[in-house]
Every structure is written in C-alpha cells, then in structure tokens.
C-alpha positions in Angstrom: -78.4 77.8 1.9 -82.1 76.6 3.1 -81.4 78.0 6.6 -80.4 81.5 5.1 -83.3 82.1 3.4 -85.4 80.7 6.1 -84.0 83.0 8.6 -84.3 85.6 6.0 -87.8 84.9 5.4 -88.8 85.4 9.0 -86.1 88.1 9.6 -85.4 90.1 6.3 -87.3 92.9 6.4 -87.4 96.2 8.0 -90.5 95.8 10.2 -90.0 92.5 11.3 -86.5 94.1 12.7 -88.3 97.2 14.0 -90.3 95.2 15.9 -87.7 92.6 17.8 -85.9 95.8 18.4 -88.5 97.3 20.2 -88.6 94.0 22.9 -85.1 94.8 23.5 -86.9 98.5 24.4 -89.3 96.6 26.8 -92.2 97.3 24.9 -94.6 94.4 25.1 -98.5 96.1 24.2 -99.8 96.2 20.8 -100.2 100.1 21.2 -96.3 100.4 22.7 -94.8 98.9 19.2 -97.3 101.4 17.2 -96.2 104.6 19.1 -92.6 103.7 17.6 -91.4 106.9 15.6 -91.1 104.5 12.1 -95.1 103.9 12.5 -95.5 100.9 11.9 -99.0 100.3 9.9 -101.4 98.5 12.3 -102.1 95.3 9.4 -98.6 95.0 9.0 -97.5 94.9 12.7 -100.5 92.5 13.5 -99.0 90.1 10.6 -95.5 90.4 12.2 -96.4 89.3 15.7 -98.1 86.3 14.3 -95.7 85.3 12.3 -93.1 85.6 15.1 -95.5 84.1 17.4 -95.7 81.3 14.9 -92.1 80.8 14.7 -91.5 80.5 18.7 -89.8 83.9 18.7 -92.1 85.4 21.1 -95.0 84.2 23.2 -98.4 86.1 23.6 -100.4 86.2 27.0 -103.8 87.7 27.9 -103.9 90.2 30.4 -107.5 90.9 30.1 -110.2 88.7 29.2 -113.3 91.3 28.2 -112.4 92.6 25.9 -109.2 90.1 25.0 -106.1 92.1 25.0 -102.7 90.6 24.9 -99.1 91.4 25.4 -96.0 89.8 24.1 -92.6 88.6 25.6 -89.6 87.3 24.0 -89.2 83.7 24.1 -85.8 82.2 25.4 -84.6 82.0 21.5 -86.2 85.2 20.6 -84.0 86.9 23.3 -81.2 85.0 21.7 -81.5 87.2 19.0 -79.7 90.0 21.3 -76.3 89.7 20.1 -77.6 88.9 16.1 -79.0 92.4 16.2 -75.9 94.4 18.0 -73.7 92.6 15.5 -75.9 94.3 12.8 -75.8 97.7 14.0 -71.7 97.5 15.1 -71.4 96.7 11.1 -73.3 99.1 10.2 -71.7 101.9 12.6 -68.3 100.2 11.3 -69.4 100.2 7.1 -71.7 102.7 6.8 -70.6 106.1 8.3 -71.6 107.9 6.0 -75.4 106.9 6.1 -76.6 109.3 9.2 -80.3 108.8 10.8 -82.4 110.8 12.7 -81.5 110.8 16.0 -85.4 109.4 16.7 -84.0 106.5 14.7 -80.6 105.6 16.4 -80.3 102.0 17.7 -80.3 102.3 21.7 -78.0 99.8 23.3 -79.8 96.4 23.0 -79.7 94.5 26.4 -79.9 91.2 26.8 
C-alpha cells in the first residue's frame, strides 16, 4: 500500500497530470506549460517541476546563463509514464461517457 500512496503523492493531482501531459505535447519552457488552456497558476506549476525534478521524473537544463532560464525533458522513467497515462484516458473514454470536455481539453494521442 506504501507504493500507492507514494505514487499518488507525487502523481494524484490534476496539475501534476496536466503538466506530464504536456511533455508528451513537446512542451519543454516554463512559458509553453503556462499557455496550456487549464492555466496553470505560475507558484503552483513552479512547485510541480521541482517536485518532479526531485523525484527523477524529469531533468532541467539551462539554455541561457544571463539571465538563467531553463527547460525540462522527460527522464527515461518519466517517459515511462506514456502508457500509465493512455491507460487513464482509455478508462476514462471506456467509463465515463457521459462526462464530455471541451474540445480545448481532450487528451491528444500521447506518444511515446
């Protein structure tokens, strides 16, 4: 059960989920995962990269040094995440019909 809630902890919530989606979207800037139509609030997206930079999900590099500006990549077990998150949305296409989203919302196909 420890490894549930773990994963949970680090997974469970709708930001955190908005923002590994939007790697599988090849968006890797700071600005890229803010011009996502859920708008993301800027403290909460900068607490969600470091805490999935913490946990070895993704990696962040510098790309310019004055001033610092970074980008982010998926490591090779945050990419392993791929299939995890189009399991999630076959279920929910499969269980939940009914619920319909804005098409800005709808899941594109995730890519490995």
């Amino acid at each position: 059960m420890q490894h549930y809630t773990s994963v949970l902890d680090i997974l469970g919530d709708k930001w955190t989920l908005v923002v590994v989606r939007d790697f599988f979207r090849n968006k890797h800037r700071y600005g890229e995962f803010l011009a996502s139509p859920e708008g993301i609030p800027t403290n909460i997206l900068a607490d969600r990269l470091k805490r999935l930079e913490a946990v070895g999900i993704i990696k962040r590099e510098l790309y310019q040094d004055n001033p610092p500006r970074a980008q982010y990549f998926l490591t090779s077990r945050g990419a392993e995440l791929a299939p995890v998150l189009r399991a999630l949305v076959k279920w929910g296409v499969q269980y939940l019909p009914s619920v319909t989203l804005p098409e800005k919302y709808s899941p594109p196909e995730i890519r490995d």
